[in-house]
Phi, psi and omega in degrees: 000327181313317201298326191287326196281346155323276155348295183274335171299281177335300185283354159265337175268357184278302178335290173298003180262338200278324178294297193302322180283319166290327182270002199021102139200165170320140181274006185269348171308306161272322163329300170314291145343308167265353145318266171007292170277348157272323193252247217312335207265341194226347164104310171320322175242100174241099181295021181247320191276290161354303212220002146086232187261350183288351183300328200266336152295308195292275250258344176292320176288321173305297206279350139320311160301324195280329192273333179276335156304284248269302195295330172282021189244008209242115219230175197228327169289006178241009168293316198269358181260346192286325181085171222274330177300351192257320193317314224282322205282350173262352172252292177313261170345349169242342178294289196305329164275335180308319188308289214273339184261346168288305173286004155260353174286306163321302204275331191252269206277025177024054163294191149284159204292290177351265174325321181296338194245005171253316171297326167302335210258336193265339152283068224203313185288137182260274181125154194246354162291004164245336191300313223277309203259026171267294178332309176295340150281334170280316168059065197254151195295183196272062144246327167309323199261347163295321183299323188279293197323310170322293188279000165269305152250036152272316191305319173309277192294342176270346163247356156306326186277336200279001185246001168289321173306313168308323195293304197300291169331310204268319156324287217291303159303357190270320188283320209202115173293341177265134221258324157321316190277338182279331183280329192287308178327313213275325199270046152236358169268330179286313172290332148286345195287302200272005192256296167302316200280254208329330152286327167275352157272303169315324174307287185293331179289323171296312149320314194282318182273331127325343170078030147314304161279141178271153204283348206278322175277356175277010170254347174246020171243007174284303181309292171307322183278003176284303183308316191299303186304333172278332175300299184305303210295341164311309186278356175282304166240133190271100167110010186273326169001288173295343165261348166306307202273343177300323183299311149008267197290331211263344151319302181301292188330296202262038155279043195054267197276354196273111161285137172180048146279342205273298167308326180294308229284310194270319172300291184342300177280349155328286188285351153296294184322256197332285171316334167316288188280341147325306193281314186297288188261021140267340178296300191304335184288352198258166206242155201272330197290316197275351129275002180283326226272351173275096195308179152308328174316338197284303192325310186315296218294291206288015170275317193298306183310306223259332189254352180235292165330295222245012155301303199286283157356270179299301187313311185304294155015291170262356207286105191088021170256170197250033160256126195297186195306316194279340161272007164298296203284333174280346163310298188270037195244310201290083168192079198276155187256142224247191179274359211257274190314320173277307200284009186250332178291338157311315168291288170355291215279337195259338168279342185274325140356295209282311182281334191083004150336122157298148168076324184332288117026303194281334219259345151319301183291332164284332174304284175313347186283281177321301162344274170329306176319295182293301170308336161259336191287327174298321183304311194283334185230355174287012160259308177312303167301349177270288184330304202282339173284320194080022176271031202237133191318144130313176195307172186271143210225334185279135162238122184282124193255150177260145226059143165222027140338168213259324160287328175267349177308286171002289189265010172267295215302310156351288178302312166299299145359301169277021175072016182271152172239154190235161163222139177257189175181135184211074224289001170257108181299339181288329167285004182250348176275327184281330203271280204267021150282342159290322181113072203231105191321125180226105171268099198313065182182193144289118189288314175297353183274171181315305200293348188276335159321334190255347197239323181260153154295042190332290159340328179241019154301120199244331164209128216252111188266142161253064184285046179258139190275347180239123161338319211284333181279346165307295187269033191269309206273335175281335182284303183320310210271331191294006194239320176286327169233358150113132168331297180318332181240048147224168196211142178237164137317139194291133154239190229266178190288309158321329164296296187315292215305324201290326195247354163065044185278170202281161181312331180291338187268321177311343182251008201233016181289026167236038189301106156089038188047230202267318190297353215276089173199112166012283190298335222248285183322315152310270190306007216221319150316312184292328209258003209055034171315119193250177184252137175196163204234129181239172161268115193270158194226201146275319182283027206191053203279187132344288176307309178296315191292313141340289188312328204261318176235062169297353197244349163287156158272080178286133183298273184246178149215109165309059165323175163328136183030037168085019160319131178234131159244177198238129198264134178216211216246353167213081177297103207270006180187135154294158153348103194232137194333117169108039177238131161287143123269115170266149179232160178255124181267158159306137175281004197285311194284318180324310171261010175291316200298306162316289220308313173336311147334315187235008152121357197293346166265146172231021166275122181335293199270341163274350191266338150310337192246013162309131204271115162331149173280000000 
């Protein structure tokens, strides 16, 4: 019976990932819901009867794995580029809300002090798997939505580690009346935690960079030493685990010279499955009896969260920075909490449970309390409260190229001449080295993935190109964004019939497969470059329509058409209007034309219709 509820836990969280991807919204919103309705309301899953005395093991190691995904995202060089508003809100700013959410915890639900000061340090975390598909709806202006994305992934593995600390103190004095043995304790849990997480980042970074390790193996002996190092460092010092794998991750994170895409790439997908089925079954652990026993004082507690913590919080924050009022206010209304604060206040509540802490028992239903809370309420008004501030993006603008190949540099440079703006994207670090020694935004990865989430502008996409020489990230990339921005505004490169026929590709990729007319093919295009065929933009006039401009550059490939006020439509193969007078084309020229074009430059033509196709200042 177990294997069926097991089972049916899997098929409810890939359903509930699938509801969160069709409606966009964060997916911890139904992952909540269907705990909710397995466990208090009907009763069908009670994961303590499930999974026994292994419950308390299964959810310290998922949450261990997770904290240690969340720690491979955390570069120290990106500590120094975020700016002084990201630095204060992970430091100052989190210090002050753990102050204002511990100490209203105290005073309004007369928790234990313990509790009370552990529940402030696991809320202090937002987290960027909620932040991220707020934002992409919201379209909030760049000084905002850089500021919330940031502090979302930073605030994760630094307030997980800073509520690992707390947690660890408050046990300890809890243990020893004497403050030498509580102090001695606390610096022999912090020296094993961070001395195993730092020695198991050197063991594997050393593996890895010697070719020690076979590449097949680094991601499930990445996997084992995560788990071994939080098991060991648990039985050496008690509870140190969890700063051992941040310490971990975040070793691995800032190694240069270190490849771990592969590990990052296989956690990710770890850490769904786990936060998935995780989250389902602490919502179902919660009791019906355990929200009733949460008096009127809780309305108060989430007022104090929502209208002081995190108002006080962004004033210090900012305080003497050039952001203006309203994004200020809209700063301190956004910070909703994630899955890091249940599942790490969850492990939390069971050792002190476990220890015999009073209140121990309050702080899950208050964790999920706050959770809800923050996430419909943030969820429900932040296009509205951005609209009224008047903080929200004009249409989105950015064209995303999925490649960064030497064809898509070609035309993002094109393009860029004309002021448009682009992002590239590439999962070949070289092509991404070469796309921003042009100066060309290049995001280093799979555009579909979580972590690109954290990184692209999602928000400001206005069209998505797949220029890519291997079929299959054309059409990785055409499912994704045509579900995130609707068909019409992707276009892929054509591949050969033979290909389709052979991969059997989906109908979206296949119709949307018109980039750039009949001519519109990789190879053509590739070849047309390689020989030097450059990208350049004329201006259509009256003496100088559409019909002349074909006749006259019949061996180009027109690209685009720059309209009014930097409008891009994409010349494809059912064009709903030509080309219309005061409109640019970009074209990929010939090189034969390519040096008519120069020579123009320097005076050598007087022909009327090449001095038309001269690139306007």
């Amino acid at each position: 019976m177990s294997a069926v509820y097991i089972a049916g836990i899997a098929l409810c969280s890939v359903i509930a990932q699938w509801l969160a991807w069709a409606f966009r919204v964060p997916a911890i919103l139904f992952l909540l819901l269907t705990g909710l309705l397995l466990g208090p309301a009907t009763s069908l899953l009670k994961p303590d009867e499930l999974l026994g005395e292994l419950l308390f093991p299964v959810v310290s190691l998922s949450v261990a794995v997770i904290l240690f995904e969340g720690a491979l995202t955390l570069h120290f060089r990106e500590l120094k580029g975020i700016g002084k508003v990201v630095r204060n809100l992970c430091s100052v700013g989190m210090l002050v809300t753990f102050a204002v959410i511990s100490t209203s915890a105290y005073l309004l639900l007369e928790l234990d002090w313990r509790v009370a000061a552990v529940l402030g340090a696991v809320l202090v975390v937002t987290g960027p798997t909620v932040i991220a598909p707020l934002l992409n709806a919201m379209r909030p202006t760049q000084d905002i939505d850089r500021v919330l994305r940031w502090e979302g992934i930073v605030i994760d593995p630094i307030g997980a580690l800073f509520a690992v600390l707390v947690f660890e103190a408050v046990m300890l004095v809890g243990q020893s009346d004497v403050f030498s043995h509580t102090l001695g304790a606390l610096v022999t849990t912090l020296s094993v935690g961070f001395s195993l997480g730092a020695a198991a980042g050197w063991i594997t970074s050393q593996l890895i960079r010697r070719e020690w390790l076979p590449y097949d193996l680094h991601k499930f002996f990445t996997l084992a030493l995560v788990l071994i190092s939080f098991t060991v460092s648990n039985h050496l010092s008690h509870e140190s685990g969890l700063l051992a794998v941040t310490v971990f991750g975040i070793w691995l994170a800032n190694q240069d010279d270190l490849e771990i895409d592969s590990v990052l790439e296989f956690k990710e997908d770890l850490s769904m499955i786990l936060i998935s089925t995780l989250f389902i079954l602490l919502a179902a652990r919660l009791q019906i009896e355990d929200l009733l026993a949460l008096d009127a004082q809780v309305f108060f507690f989430l007022a104090i969260v929502l209208f002081v913590a995190r108002p006080l919080n962004i004033l210090l924050s900012t305080y003497g920075s050039d952001l203006p009022i309203k994004s200020r206010i809209m700063l301190a209304w956004i910070a909703p909490r994630g899955i890091v604060a249940a599942a790490v206040g969850s492990v939390f509540a069971l050792s002190m449970a476990e220890a015999g802490i009073l209140d121990a028992d309050k702080m899950v239903p208050l964790i999920f309390t706050v959770i809800i809370v923050t996430v419909v309420l943030n969820s429900l008004s932040a296009v509205p409260l951005a609209k009224l501030l008047e903080v929200r993006q004009p249409a989105p603008s950015t064209l995303l190229f999925i490649g960064a190949n030497h064809v898509s540099r070609a035309i993002a440079r094109g393009l860029k001449d004309q002021d448009i703006d682009v992002h590239l994207s590439d999962p070949a670090w070289e092509n991404c080295k070469m796309a921003r020694m042009d100066g060309l935004p290049c995001y280093y990865g799979n555009p579909q993935s979580e972590h690109a989430e954290r990184y692209l502008p999602l928000g400001n996409l206005n069209k998505v190109l797949a220029l890519s020489p291997n079929r299959h990230h054309n059409a990785l990339g055409i499912q994704y964004f045509s579900h995130l921005l609707g068909e019409n505004k992707v276009f892929s490169l054509k591949s050969s019939q033979n290909h389709a026929k052979a991969n059997k590709d989906s109908a979206t990729f296949l119709s949307r497969q018109i980039l750039f007319g009949d001519n519109g093919s990789y190879a053509k295009l590739s070849s047309l470059i390689a020989k030097g065929g450059k990208v350049s933009a004329t201006r259509l006039s009256e003496e100088f329509d559409w019909q002349q401009y074909q006749e006259f550059n019949a061996e180009a490939i027109p690209l685009f058409i720059i309209g009014a006020e930097k409008s891009v439509r994409i010349i494809t193969e059912d064009m709903e209007r030509p080309p219309e007078q005061g409109e640019k084309i970009v074209a990929l020229q010939p090189p034969k034309m390519s040096l008519i074009k120069d020579g123009q430059q320097n005076g050598a033509s007087k022909n009327p219709q090449l001095q038309a196709t001269k690139n306007p200042n």
